[in-house]
Biotite code that builds the C-alpha atoms (Angstrom):
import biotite.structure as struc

atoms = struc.array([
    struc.Atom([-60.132, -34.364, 48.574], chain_id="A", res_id=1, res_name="UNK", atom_name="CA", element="C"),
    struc.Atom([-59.864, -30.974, 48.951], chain_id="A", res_id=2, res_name="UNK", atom_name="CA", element="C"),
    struc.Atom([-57.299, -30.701, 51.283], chain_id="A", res_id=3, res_name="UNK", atom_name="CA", element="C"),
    struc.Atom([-55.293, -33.078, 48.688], chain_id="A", res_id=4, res_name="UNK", atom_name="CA", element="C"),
    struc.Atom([-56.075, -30.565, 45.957], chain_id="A", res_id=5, res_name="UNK", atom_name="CA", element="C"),
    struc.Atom([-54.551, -27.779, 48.358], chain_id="A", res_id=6, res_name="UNK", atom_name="CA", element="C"),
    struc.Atom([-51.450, -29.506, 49.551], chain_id="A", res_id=7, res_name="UNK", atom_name="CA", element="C"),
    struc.Atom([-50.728, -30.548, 45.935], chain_id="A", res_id=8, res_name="UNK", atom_name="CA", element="C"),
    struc.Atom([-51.151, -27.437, 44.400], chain_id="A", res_id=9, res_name="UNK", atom_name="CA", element="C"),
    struc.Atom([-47.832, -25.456, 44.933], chain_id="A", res_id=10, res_name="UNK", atom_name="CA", element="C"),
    struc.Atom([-45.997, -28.895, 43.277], chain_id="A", res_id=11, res_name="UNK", atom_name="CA", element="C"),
    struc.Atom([-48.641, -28.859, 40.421], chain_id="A", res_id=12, res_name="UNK", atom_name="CA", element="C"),
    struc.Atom([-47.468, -24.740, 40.046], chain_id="A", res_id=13, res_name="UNK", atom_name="CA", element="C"),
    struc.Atom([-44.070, -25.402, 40.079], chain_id="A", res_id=14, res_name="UNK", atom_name="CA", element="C"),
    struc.Atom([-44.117, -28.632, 37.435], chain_id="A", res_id=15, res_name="UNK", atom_name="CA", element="C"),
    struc.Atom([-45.961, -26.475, 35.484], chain_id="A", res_id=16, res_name="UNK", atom_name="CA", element="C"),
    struc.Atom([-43.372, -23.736, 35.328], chain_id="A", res_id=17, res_name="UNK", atom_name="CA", element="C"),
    struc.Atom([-40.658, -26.408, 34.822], chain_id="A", res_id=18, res_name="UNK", atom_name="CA", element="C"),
    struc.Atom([-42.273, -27.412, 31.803], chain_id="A", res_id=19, res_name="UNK", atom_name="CA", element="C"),
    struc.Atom([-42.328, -23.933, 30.112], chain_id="A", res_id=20, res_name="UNK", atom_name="CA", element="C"),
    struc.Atom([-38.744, -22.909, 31.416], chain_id="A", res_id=21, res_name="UNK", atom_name="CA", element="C"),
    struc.Atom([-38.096, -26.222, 29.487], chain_id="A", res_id=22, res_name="UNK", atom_name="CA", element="C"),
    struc.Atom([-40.116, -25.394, 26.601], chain_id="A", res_id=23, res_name="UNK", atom_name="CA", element="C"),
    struc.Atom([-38.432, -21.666, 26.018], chain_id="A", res_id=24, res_name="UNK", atom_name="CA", element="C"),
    struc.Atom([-34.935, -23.051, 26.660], chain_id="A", res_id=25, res_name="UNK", atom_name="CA", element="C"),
    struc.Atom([-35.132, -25.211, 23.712], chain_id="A", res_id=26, res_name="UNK", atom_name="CA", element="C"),
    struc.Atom([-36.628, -22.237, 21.595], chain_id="A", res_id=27, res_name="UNK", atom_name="CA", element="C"),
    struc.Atom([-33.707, -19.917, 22.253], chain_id="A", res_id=28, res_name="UNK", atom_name="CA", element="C"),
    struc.Atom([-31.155, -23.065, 21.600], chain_id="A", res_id=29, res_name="UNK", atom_name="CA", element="C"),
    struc.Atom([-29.109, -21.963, 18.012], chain_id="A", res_id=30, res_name="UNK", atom_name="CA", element="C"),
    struc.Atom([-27.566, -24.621, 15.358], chain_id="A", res_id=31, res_name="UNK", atom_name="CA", element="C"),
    struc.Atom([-29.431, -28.217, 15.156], chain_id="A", res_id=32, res_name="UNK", atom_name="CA", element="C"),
    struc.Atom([-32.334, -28.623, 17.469], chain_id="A", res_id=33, res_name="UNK", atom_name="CA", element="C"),
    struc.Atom([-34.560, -31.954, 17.666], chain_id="A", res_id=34, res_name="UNK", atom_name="CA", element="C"),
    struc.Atom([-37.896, -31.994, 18.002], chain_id="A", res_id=35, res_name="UNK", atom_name="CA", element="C"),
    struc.Atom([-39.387, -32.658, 21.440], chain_id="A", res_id=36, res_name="UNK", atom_name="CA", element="C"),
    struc.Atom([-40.825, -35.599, 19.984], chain_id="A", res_id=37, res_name="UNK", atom_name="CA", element="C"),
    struc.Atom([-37.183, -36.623, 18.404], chain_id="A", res_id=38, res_name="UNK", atom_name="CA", element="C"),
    struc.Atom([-35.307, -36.279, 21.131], chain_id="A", res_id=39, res_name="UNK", atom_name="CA", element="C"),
    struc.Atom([-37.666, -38.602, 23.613], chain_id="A", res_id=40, res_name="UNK", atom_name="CA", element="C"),
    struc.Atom([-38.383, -41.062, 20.600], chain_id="A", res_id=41, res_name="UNK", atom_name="CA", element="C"),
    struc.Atom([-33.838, -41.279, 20.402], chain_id="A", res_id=42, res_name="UNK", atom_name="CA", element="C"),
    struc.Atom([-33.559, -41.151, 23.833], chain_id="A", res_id=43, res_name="UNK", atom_name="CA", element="C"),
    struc.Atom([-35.606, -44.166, 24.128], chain_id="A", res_id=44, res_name="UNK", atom_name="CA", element="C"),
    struc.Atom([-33.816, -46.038, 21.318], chain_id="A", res_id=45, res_name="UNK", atom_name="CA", element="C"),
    struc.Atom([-30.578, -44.989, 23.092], chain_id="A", res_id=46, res_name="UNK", atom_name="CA", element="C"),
    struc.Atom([-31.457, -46.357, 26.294], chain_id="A", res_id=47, res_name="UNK", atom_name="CA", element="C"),
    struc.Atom([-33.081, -49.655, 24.882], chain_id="A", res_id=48, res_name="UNK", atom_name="CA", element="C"),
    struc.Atom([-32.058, -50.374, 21.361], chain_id="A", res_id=49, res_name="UNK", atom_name="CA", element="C"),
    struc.Atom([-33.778, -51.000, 18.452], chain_id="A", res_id=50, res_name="UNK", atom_name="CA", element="C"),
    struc.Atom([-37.443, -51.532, 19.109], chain_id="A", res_id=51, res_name="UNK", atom_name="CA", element="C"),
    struc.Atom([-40.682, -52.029, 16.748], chain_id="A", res_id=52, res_name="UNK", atom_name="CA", element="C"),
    struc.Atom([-43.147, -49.749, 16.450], chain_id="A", res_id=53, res_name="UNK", atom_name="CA", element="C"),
    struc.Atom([-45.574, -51.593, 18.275], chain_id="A", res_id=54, res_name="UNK", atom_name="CA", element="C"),
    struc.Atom([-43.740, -51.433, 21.454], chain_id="A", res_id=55, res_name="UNK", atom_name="CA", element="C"),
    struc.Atom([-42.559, -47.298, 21.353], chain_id="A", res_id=56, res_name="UNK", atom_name="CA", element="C"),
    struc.Atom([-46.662, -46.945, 20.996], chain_id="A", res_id=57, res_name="UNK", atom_name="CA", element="C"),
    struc.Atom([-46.363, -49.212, 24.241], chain_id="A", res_id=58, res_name="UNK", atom_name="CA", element="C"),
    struc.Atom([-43.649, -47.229, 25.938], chain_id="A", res_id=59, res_name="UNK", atom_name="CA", element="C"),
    struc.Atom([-44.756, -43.841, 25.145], chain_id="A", res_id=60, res_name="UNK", atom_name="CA", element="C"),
    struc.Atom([-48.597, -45.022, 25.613], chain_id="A", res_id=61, res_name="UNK", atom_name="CA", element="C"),
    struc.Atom([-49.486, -43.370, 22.149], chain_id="A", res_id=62, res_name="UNK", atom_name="CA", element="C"),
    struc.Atom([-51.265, -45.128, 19.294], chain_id="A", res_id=63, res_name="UNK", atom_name="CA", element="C"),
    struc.Atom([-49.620, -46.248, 16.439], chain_id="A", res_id=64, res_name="UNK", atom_name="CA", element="C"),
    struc.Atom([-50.637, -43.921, 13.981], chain_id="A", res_id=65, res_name="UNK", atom_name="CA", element="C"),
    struc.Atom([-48.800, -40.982, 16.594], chain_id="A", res_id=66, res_name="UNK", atom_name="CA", element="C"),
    struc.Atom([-45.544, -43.236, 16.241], chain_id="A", res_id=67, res_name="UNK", atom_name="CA", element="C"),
    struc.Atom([-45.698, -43.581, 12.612], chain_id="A", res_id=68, res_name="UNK", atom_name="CA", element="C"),
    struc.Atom([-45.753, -39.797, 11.977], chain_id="A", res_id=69, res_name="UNK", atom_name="CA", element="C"),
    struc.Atom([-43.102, -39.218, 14.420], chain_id="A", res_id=70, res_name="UNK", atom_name="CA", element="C"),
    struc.Atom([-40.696, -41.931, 13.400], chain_id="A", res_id=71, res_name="UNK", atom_name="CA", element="C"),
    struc.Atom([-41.634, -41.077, 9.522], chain_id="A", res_id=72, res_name="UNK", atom_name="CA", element="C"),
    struc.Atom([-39.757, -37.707, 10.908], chain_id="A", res_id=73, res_name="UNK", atom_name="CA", element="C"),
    struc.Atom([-36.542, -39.193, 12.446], chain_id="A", res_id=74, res_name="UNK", atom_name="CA", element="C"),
    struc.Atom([-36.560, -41.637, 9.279], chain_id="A", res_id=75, res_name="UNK", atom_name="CA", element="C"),
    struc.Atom([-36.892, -38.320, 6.702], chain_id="A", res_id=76, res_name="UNK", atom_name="CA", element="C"),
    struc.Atom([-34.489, -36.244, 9.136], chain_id="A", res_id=77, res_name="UNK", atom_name="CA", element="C"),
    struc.Atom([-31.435, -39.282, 9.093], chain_id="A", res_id=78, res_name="UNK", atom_name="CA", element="C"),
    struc.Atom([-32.197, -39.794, 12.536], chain_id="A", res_id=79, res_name="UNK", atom_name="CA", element="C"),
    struc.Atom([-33.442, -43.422, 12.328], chain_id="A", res_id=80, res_name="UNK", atom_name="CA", element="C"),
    struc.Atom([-33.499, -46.467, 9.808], chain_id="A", res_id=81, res_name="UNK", atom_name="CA", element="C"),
    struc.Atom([-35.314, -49.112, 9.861], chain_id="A", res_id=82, res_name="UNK", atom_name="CA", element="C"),
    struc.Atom([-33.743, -52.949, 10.269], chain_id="A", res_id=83, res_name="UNK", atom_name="CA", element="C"),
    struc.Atom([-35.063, -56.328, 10.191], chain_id="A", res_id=84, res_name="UNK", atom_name="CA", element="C"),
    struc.Atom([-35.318, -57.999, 13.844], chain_id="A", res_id=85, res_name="UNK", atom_name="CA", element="C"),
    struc.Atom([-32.326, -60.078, 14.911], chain_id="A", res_id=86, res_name="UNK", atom_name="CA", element="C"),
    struc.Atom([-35.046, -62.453, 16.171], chain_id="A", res_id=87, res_name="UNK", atom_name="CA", element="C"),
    struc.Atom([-36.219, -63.140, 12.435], chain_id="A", res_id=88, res_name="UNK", atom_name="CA", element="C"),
    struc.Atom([-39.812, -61.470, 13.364], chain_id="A", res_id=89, res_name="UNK", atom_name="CA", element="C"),
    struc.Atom([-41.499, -59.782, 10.198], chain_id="A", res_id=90, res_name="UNK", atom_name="CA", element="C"),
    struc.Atom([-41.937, -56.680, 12.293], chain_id="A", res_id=91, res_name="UNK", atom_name="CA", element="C"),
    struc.Atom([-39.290, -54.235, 11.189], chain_id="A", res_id=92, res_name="UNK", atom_name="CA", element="C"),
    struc.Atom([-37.309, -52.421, 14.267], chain_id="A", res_id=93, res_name="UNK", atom_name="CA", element="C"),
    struc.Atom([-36.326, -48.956, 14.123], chain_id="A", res_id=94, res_name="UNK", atom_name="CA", element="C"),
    struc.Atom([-32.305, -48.266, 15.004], chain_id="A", res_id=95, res_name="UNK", atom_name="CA", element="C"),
    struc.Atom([-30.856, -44.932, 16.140], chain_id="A", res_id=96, res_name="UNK", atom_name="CA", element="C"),
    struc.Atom([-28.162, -43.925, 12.993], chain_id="A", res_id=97, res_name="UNK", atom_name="CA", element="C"),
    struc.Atom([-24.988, -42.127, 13.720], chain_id="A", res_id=98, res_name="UNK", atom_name="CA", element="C"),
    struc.Atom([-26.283, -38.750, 13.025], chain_id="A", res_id=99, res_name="UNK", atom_name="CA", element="C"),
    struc.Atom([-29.070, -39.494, 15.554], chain_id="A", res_id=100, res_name="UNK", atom_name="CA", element="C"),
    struc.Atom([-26.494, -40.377, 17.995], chain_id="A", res_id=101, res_name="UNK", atom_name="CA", element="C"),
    struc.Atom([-24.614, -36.547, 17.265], chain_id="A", res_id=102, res_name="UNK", atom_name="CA", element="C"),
    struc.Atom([-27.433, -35.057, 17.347], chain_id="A", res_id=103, res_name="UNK", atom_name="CA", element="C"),
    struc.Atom([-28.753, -36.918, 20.521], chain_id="A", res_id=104, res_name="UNK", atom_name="CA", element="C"),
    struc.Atom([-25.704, -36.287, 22.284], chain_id="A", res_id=105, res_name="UNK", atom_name="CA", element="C"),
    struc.Atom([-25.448, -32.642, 21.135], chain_id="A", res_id=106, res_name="UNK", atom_name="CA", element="C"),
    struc.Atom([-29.077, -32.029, 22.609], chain_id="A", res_id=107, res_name="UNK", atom_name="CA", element="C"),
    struc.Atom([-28.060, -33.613, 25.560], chain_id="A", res_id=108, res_name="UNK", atom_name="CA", element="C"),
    struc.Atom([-24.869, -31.741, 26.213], chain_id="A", res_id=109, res_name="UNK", atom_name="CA", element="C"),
    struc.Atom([-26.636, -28.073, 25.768], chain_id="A", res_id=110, res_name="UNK", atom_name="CA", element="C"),
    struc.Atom([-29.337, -29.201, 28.240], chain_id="A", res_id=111, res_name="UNK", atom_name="CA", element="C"),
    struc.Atom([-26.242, -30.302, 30.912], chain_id="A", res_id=112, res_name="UNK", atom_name="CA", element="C"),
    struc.Atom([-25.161, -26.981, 29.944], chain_id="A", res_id=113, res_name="UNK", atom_name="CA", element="C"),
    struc.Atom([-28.107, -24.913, 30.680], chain_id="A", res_id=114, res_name="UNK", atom_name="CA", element="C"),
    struc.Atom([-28.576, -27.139, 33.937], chain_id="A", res_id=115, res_name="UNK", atom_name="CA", element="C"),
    struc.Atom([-24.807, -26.401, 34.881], chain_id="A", res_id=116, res_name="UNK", atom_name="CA", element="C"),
    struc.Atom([-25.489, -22.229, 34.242], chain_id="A", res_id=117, res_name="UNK", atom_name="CA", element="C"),
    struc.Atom([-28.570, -22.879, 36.486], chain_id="A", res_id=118, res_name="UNK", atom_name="CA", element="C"),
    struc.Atom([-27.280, -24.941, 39.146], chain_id="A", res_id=119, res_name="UNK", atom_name="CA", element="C"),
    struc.Atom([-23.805, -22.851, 39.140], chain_id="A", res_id=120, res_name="UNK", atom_name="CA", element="C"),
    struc.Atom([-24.663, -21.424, 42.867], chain_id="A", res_id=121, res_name="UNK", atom_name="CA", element="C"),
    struc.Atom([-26.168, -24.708, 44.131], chain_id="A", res_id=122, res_name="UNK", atom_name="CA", element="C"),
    struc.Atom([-24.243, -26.884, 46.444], chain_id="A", res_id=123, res_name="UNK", atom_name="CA", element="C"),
    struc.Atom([-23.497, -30.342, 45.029], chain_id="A", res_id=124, res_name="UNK", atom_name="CA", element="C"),
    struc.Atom([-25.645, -32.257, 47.841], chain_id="A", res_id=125, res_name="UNK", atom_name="CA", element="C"),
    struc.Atom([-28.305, -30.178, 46.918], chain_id="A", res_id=126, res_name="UNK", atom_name="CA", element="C"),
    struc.Atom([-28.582, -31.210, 43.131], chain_id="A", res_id=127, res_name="UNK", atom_name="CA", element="C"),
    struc.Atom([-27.971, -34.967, 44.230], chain_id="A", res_id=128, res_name="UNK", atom_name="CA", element="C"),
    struc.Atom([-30.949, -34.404, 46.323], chain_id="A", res_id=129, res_name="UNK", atom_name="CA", element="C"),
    struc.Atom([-33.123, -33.313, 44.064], chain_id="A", res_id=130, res_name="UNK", atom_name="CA", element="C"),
    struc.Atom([-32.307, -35.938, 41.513], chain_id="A", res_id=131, res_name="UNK", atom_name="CA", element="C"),
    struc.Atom([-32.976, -38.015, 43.810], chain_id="A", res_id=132, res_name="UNK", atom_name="CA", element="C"),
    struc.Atom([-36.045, -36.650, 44.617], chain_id="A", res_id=133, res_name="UNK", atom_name="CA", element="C"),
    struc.Atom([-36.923, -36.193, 41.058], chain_id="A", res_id=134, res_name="UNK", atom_name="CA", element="C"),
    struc.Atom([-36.025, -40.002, 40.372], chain_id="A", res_id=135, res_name="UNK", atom_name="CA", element="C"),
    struc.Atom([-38.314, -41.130, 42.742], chain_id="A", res_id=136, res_name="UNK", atom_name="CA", element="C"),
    struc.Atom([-41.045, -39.116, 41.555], chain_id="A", res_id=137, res_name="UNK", atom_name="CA", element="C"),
    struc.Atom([-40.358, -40.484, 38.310], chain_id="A", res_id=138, res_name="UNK", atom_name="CA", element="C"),
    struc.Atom([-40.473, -44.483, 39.348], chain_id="A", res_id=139, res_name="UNK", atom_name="CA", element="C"),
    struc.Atom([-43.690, -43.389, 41.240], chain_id="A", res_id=140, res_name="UNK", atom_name="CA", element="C"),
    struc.Atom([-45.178, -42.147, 38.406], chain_id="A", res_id=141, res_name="UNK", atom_name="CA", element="C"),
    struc.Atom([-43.832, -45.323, 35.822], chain_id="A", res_id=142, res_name="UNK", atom_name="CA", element="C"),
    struc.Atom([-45.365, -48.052, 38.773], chain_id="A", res_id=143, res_name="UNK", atom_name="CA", element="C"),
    struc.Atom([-48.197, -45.972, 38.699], chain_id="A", res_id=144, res_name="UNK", atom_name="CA", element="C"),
    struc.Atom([-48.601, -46.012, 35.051], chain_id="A", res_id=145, res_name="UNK", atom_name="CA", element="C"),
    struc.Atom([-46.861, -49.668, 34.208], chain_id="A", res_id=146, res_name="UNK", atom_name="CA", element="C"),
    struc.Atom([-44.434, -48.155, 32.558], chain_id="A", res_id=147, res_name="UNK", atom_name="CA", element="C"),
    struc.Atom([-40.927, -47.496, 32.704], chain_id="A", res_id=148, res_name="UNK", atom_name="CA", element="C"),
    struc.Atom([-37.932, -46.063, 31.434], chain_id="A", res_id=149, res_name="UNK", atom_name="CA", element="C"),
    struc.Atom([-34.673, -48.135, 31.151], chain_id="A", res_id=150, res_name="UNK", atom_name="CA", element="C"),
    struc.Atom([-31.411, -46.016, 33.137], chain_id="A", res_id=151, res_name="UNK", atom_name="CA", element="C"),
    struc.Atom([-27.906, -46.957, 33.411], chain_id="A", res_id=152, res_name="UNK", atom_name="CA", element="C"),
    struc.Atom([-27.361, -48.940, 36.478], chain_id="A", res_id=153, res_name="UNK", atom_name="CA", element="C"),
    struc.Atom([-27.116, -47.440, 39.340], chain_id="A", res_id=154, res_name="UNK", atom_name="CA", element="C"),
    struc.Atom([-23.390, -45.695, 39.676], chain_id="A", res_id=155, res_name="UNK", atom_name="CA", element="C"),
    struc.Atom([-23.014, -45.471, 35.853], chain_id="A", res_id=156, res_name="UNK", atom_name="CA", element="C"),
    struc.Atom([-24.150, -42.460, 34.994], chain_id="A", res_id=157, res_name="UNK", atom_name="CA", element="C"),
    struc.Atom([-24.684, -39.097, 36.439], chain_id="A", res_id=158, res_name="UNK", atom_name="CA", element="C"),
    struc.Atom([-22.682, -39.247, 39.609], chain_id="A", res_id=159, res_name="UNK", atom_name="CA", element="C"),
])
């Protein structure tokens, strides 16, 4: 175990630190920012479609009572609106609006931005191979949970 705990430790540094570089990016972003909790809640939506409350608590693994404060937010902000469910269940689904898609997008071109200043020396096999690397770290951690996040298929987007 301890040996695990040592060869795991220089990875658990440097996730850590790509969390906060993350973290003071977004504070030093000017004009419209979203919410960390906005922009995964859209990006969800954006990738899946209109979905209940019930199952972004499943997705995110959060109680219900988290999801109805933050989806209160993107409901108050414009972000969201609510819609019956094409399937005719009484559950109401919540629907990305067009000024969720700007602002989505708009969050989501600054970040390719401040990847793109980051990355500017890198060469390009070298940032396919780490999001490739970072992909599969990602599906381990969504079998290992039993949960996972819809992506384009493969090809479509970000190659």
């Amino acid at each position: 175990m301890a040996e695990a705990q040592e060869r795991y430790a220089g990875l658990q540094r440097e996730l850590l630190l790509l969390s906060r570089y993350e973290m003071a990016a977004r504070r030093r972003e000017h004009g419209e920012t979203l919410e960390r909790s906005a922009h995964l809640l859209l990006t969800r939506l954006a990738a899946q479609g209109p979905m209940t409350i019930a199952e972004l608590a499943q997705a995110f693994a959060l109680d219900t009572s988290t999801i109805n404060r933050q989806t209160a937010a993107l409901l108050r902000d414009g972000l969201a609106r609510r819609v019956p469910d094409p399937d005719g269940g009484l559950a109401r689904r919540l629907q990305m609006t067009e000024e969720g898609a700007r602002r989505l997008a708009d969050r989501e071109r600054r970040s390719r931005e401040g990847l793109g200043r980051v990355l500017a020396g890198w060469e390009p096999a070298d940032v396919h191979a780490l999001e490739d690397l970072l992909t599969r770290f990602n599906r381990s951690i969504e079998a290992h949970s039993g949960r996972s996040w819809p992506r384009p298929a493969a090809g479509a987007a970000g190659r």
